[in-house]
N, C-alpha and C positions, 0 to 999 in steps of 0.2 A: 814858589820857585823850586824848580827839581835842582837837586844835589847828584853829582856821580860820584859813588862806593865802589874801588874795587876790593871785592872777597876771593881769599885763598883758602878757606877752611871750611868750617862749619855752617857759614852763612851763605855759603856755595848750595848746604840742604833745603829742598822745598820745607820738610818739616820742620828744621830750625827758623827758615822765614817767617814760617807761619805762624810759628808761638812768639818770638821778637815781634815780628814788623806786621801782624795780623791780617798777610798773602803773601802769596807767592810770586817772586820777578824770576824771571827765566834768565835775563840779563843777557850780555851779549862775552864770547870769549876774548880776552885780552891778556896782556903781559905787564909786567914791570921787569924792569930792566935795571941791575946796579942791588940787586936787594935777592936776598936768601929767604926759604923758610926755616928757623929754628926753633925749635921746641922748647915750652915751657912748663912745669909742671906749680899747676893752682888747686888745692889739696892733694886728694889722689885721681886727679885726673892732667893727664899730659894733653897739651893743646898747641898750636903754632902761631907764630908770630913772625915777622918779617923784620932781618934787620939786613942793615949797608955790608953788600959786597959787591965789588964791582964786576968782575965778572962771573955774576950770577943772574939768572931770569926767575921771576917767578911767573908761574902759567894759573889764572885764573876767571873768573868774568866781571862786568862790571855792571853796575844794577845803579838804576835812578832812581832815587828817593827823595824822598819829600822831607823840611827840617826834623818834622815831629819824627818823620821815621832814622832819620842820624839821629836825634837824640835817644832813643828806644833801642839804637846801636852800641851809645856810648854807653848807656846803663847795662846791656849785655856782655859788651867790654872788661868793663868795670878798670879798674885801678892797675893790673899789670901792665899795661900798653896802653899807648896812645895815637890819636889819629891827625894825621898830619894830611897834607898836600903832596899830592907828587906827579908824575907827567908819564903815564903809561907810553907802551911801545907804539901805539896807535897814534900818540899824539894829543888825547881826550887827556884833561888834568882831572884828577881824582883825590875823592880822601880816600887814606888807607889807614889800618891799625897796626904798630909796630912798634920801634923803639928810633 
């Protein structure tokens, strides 16, 4: 059973697909609505993460995958954030990674 992922960052890259999720989704454009990008810093590298504000949008796509491939997400993830449910501006429910 396919899963929908919306990505605002790096999993937006074909070459990060491909070493994660081992291909590349092209995904389709969408939004979340109610939620910010803010930046986190996990060693020395800064990365983004999506937390509650209402009026904020974030612009991104959203890509269907398969469990093994969320869980190949969640281990890319890793420990700073988390993936929740939430209802893009399209109407499509989605997991997302954020706080």
């Amino acid at each position: 059973m396919s899963e929908y992922l919306f990505v605002y960052s790096t999993l937006m890259e074909p070459n990060i697909q491909k070493a994660v999720l081992g291909r590349f989704i092209p995904g389709a454009p969408d939004a979340l609505p109610g939620y910010r990008r803010a930046p986190i810093l996990r060693g020395t590298f800064t990365y983004f993460i999506v937390v509650p504000q209402a009026d904020s949008v974030v612009e991104g796509l959203v890509l269907e995958v398969s469990a093994d491939e969320l869980e190949k997400c969640d281990r890319y993830e890793g420990d700073s954030c988390r993936r929740f449910r939430v209802q893009l501006q399209s109407g499509l429910e989605a997991w997302v990674y954020g706080t």
